[in-house]
ZAMARGU-4260 file (C-alpha; in steps of 0.2 Angstrom, whole numbers, plus 5000, padded with zeros to 4 digits):
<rodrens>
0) 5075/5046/5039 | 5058/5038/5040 | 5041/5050/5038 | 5035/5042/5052 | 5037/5025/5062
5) 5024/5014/5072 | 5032/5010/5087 | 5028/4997/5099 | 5014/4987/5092 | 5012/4968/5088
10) 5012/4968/5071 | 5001/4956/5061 | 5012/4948/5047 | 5008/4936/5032 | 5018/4923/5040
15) 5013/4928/5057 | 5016/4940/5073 | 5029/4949/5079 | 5033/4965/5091 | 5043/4975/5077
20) 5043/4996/5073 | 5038/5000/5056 | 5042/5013/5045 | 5032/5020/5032 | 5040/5033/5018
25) 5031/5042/5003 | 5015/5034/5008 | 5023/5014/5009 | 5029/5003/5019 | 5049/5008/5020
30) 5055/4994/5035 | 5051/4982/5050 | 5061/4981/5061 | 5069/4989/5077 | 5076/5005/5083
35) 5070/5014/5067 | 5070/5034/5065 | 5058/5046/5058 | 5051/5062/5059 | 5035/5057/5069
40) 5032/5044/5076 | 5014/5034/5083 | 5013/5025/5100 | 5003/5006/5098 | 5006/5000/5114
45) 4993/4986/5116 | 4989/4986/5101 | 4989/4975/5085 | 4995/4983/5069 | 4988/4974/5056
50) 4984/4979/5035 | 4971/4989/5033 | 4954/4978/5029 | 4952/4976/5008 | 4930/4974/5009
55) 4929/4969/4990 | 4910/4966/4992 | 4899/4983/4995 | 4885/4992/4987 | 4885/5011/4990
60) 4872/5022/4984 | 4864/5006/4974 | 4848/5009/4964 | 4837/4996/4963 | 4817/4997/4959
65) 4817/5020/4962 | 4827/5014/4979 | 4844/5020/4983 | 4856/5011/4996 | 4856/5022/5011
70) 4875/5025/5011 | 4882/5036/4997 | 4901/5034/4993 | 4903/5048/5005 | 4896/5042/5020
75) 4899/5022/5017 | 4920/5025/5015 | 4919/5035/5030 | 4910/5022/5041 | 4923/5009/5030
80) 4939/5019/5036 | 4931/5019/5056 | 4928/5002/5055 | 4948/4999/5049 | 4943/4996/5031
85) 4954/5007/5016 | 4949/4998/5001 | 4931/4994/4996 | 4925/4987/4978 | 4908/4993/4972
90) 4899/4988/4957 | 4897/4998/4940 | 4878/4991/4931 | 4876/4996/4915 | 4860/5001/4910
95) 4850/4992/4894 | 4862/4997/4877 | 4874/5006/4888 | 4892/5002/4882 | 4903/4994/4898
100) 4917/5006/4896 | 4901/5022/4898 | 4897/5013/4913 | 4914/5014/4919 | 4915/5030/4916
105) 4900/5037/4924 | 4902/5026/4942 | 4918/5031/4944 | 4911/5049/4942 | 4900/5047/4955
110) 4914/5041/4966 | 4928/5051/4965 | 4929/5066/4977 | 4917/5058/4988 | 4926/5043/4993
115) 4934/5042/5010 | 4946/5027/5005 | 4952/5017/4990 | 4941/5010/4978 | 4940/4999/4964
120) 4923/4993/4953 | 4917/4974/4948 | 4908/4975/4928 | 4891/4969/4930 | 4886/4960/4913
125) 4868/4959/4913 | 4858/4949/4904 | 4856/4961/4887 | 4876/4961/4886 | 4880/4942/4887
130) 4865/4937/4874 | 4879/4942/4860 | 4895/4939/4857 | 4899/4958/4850 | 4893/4966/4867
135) 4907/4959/4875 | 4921/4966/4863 | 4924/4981/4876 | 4928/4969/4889 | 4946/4968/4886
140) 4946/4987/4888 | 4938/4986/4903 | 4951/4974/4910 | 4964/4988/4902 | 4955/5002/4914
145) 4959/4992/4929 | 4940/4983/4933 | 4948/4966/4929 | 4933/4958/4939 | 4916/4956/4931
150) 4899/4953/4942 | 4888/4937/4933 | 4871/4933/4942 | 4863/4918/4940 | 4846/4925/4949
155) 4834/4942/4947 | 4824/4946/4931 | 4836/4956/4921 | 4851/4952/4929 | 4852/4933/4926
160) 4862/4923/4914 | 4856/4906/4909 | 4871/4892/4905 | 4873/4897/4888 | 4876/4915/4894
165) 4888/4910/4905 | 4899/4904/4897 | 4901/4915/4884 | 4905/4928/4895 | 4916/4919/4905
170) 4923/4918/4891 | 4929/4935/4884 | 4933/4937/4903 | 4945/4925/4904 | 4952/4928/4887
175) 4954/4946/4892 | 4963/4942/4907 | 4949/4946/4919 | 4941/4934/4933 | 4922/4932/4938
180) 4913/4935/4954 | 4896/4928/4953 | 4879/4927/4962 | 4873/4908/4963 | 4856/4904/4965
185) 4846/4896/4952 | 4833/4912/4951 | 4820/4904/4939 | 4816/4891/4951 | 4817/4902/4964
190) 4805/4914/4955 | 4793/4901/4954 | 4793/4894/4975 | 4795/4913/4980 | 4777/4915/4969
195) 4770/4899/4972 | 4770/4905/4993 | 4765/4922/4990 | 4748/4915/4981 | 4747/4903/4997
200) 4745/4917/5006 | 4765/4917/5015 | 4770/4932/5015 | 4779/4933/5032 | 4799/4935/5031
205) 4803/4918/5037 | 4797/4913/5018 | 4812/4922/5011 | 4823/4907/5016 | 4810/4894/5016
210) 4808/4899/4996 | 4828/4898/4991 | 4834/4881/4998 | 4853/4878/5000 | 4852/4865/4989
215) 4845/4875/4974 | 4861/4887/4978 | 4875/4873/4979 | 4868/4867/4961 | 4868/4881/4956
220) 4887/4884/4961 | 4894/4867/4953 | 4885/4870/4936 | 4893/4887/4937 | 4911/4882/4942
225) 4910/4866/4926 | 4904/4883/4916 | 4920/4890/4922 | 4931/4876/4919 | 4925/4874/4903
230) 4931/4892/4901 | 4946/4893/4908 | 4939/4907/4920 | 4943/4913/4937 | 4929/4910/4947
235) 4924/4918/4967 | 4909/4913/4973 | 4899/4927/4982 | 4891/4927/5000 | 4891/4909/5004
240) 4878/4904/5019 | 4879/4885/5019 | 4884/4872/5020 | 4881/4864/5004 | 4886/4878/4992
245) 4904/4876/5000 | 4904/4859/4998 | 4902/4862/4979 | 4917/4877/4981 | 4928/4864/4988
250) 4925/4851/4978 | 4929/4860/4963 | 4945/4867/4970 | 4950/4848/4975 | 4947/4846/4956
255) 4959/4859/4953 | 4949/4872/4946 | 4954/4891/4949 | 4938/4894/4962 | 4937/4904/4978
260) 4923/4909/4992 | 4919/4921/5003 | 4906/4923/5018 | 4899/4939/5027 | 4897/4943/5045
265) 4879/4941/5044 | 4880/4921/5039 | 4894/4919/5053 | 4882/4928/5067 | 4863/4927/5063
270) 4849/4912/5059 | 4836/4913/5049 | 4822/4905/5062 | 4831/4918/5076 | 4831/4935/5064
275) 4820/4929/5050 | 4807/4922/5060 | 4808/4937/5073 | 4794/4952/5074 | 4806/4962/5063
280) 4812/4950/5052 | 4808/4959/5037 | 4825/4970/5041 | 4837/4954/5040 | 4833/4949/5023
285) 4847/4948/5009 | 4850/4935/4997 | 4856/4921/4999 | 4846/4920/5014 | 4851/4918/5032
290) 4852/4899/5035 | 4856/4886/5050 | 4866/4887/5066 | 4874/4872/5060 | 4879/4881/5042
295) 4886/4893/5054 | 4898/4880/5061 | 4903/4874/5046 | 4908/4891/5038 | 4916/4895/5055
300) 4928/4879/5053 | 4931/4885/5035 | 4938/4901/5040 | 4950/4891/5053 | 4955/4878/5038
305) 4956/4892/5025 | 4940/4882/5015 | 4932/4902/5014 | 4948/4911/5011 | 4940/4929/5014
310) 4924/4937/5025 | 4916/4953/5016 | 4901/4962/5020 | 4888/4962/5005 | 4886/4979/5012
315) 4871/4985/5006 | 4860/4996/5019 | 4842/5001/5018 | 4830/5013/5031 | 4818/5002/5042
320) 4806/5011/5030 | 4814/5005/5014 | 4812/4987/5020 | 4794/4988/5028 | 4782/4981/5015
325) 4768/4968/5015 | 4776/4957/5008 | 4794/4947/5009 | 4795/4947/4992 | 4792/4966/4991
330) 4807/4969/5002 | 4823/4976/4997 | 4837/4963/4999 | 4854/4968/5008 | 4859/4973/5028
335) 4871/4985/5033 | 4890/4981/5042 | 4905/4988/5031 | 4909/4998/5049 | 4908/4983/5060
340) 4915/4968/5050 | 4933/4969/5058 | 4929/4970/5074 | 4914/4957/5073 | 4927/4942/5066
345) 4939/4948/5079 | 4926/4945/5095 | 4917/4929/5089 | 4933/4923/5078 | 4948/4928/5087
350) 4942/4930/5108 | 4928/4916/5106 | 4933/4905/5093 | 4952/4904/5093 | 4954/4911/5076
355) 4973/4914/5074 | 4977/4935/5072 | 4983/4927/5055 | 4968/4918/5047 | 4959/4936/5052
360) 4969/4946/5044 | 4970/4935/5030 | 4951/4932/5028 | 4950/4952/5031 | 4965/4961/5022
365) 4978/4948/5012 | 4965/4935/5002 | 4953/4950/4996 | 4967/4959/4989 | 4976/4945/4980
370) 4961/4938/4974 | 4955/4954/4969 | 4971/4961/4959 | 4974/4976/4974 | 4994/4970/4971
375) 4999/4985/4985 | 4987/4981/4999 | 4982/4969/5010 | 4997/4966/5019 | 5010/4974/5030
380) 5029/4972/5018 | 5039/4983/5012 | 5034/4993/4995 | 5014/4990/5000 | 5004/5004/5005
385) 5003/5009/5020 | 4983/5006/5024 | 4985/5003/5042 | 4976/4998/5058 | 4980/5000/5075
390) 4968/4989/5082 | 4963/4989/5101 | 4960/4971/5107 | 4952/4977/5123 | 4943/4988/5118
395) 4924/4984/5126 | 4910/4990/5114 | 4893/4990/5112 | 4885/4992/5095 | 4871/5004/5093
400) 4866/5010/5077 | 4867/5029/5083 | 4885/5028/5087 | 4888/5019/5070 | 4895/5032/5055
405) 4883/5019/5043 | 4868/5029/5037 | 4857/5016/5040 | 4844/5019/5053 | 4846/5003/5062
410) 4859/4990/5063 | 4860/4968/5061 | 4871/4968/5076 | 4862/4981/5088 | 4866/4979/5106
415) 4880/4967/5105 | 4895/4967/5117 | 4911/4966/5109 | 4928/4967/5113 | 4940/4975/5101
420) 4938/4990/5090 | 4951/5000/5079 | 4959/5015/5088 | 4971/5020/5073 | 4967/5019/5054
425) 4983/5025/5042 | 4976/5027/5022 | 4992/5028/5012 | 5004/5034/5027 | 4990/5047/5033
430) 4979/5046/5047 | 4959/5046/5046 | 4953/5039/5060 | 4962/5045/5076 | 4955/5038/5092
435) 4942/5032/5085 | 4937/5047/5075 | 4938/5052/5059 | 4950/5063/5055 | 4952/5063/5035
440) 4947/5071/5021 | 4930/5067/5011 | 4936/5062/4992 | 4952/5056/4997 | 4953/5040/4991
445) 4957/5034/4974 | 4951/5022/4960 | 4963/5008/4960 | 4970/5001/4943 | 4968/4979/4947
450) 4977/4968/4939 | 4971/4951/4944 | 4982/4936/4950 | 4980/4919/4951 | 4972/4908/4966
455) 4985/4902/4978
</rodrens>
């Protein structure tokens, strides 16, 4: 006998969907199949039952300048399990002389017993640990505690690694078993455009994107991937908007290197001369910047080809106030969505772009957690957790910011109609979201161990 059974639903598998029960013991996936028995069982007539969404791409009570993201781990994981998100990865940032594994340490302090779903962390190595080869001894302990990603940056002040840098910690990464996620832009060139316009006299949000060309991004992105190769490294490229820093993705995957991409709901919806250019355009600032209706295309057929193997959120929310300043390149990076990102790929990918319920899935639960090491989540088979959605595919919504658990005052996506929401969200064989409410229990989730595999 079961503990409990999912009855009725189409169920969205890696090799595709069928209309199959599914049974769920000690928190896992027990079975699939038909006429199975439990305790209790769950009604998902009408709707899909897919893997709960792995978000591997979310900043939650970020500091940054005496600023603090708007979502803590508390109220961001909440928002995270009603959007059908269960697994988030957050960032630990070490600060100057800080040993990585004190770092680690002390992030997962502030997480634990808040969080509403499971976690894990990506090891920033800022720009004070990779200038020596004996800062990076503690990374293969840090691959031992579970954080077997680590967060480069080839942008921002204190942040940025130079070629030299990169290498070298790719390096003692990929020695230790661990892979890299990066941010590529080629910050010191950008640092010059974005002061060469404010002195100008451009100040107005549309000069966030006008000063970080695409082009600058995609070089930055093939001198980063040769780094990489040269390493031997496992390489994901953050947030890509364009067209031409996935062009330099895909060409170093067709070269064989071990490379893979995401995009964000943002890049796949909004324009940089519709939002940037917009009264409030100040709010829709995040780097990369937003870019072309016609990058948006491209990224779109990527996600049907499997170019972009996943679609995070870059979650990173600040108060209208936080983002008003005078000028663009005063104004906090990042837009809110770790609630909405599931729903958003379903109505503009699967109702109006025939996106198959498999390449969503995929691109929202199976890629992120492969990539990413979570070897229990991502997908409905036995012996995997069971982080579960029952999602509604007609369900009509409109998005409003004050009906949103996100803390952040305002939303990207305010007033839009959509079609599809999660009615049913299981974490672990339990429910927290139950008709669309949360249910759970705040400082439920737990830090998960990653061991990273191989791009597929």
């Amino acid at each position: 006998m079961y503990d409990l059974v999912i009855r009725h639903g189409q169920l969205i598998l890696p090799s595709g969907p069928i209309f199959a029960d599914l049974a769920i013991a000690h928190g896992r996936i027990a079975a699939i199949g038909a006429h199975l028995n439990a305790a209790r069982s769950i009604d998902a007539s009408d709707c899909y039952v897919m893997p709960g969404g792995v978000d591997c791409h979310v900043h939650l009570q970020m500091r940054l300048n005496g600023l603090t993201s708007t979502d803590s781990f508390s109220t961001g994981t909440v928002a995270a399990a009603c959007g059908g998100t269960t697994t988030v990865i957050d960032f630990t940032d070490p600060q100057p002389e800080q040993p990585l594994l004190e770092s680690l340490r002390d992030r997962r302090a502030e997480a634990d017993g808040s969080v509403a779903v499971d976690y894990g962390l990506h090891m920033t190595i800022p720009t004070w640990h990779a200038s020596a080869n004996e800062r990076l001894n503690d990374v293969p302990a840090v691959v031992a505690a579970g954080c077997a990603t680590f967060k480069l940056y080839q942008a921002y002040d204190r942040m940025q690694l130079d070629d030299v840098a990169l290498l070298r910690a790719m390096r003692a990464v990929a020695s230790s078993g661990g892979g890299v996620v990066l941010h590529s832009e080629t910050g010191p060139l950008l640092d010059e455009l974005r002061a060469d316009a404010v002195a100008a006299g451009h100040l107005q949000p549309i000069w966030h994107e006008r000063t970080r060309p695409a082009q600058l991004e995609a070089s930055a992105v093939q001198r980063a991937a040769e780094i990489a190769a040269l390493a031997g490294c496992p390489l994901h490229i953050f947030h890509v908007g364009a067209a031409e820093p996935l062009a330099q993705v895909n060409a170093a995957r067709d070269r064989g290197l071990d490379i893979t991409s995401e995009t964000c709901p943002h890049y796949l919806l909004l324009t940089a001369d519709e939002h940037l250019a917009a009264r409030e355009g100040h709010l829709f600032i995040c780097a990369p910047p937003l870019r072309r209706a016609a990058d948006q295309q491209t990224l779109w057929h990527a996600l049907h080809n499997g170019r972009i193997e996943m679609v995070s959120t870059d979650h990173c929310p600040w108060t209208r106030r936080q983002k008003q300043q005078p000028s663009f390149s005063d104004v906090p990076g990042g837009l809110p969505g770790i609630e909405t990102r599931l729903a958003l790929v379903h109505h503009y990918g699967v109702n109006e772009r025939e996106l198959s319920l498999t390449a969503w899935a995929s691109a929202c639960c199976t890629n992120p957690a492969r990539r990413m090491g979570l070897n229990r989540k991502g997908a409905l088979l036995p012996g995997f957790d069971a982080d579960i959605v029952l999602f509604d595919p007609a369900r009509e919504k409109t998005l409003q910011s004050t009906e949103l658990n996100e803390a952040a005052d305002w939303s990207p996506y305010e007033g839009a109609k959509i079609v599809g929401w999660p009615r049913t969200v299981l974490l672990r064989g339990n429910e927290v979201v139950c008709d669309e409410a949360y249910v759970g229990n705040r400082g439920q989730g737990i830090y998960q161990h990653r061991t990273l595999m191989a791009a597929h």
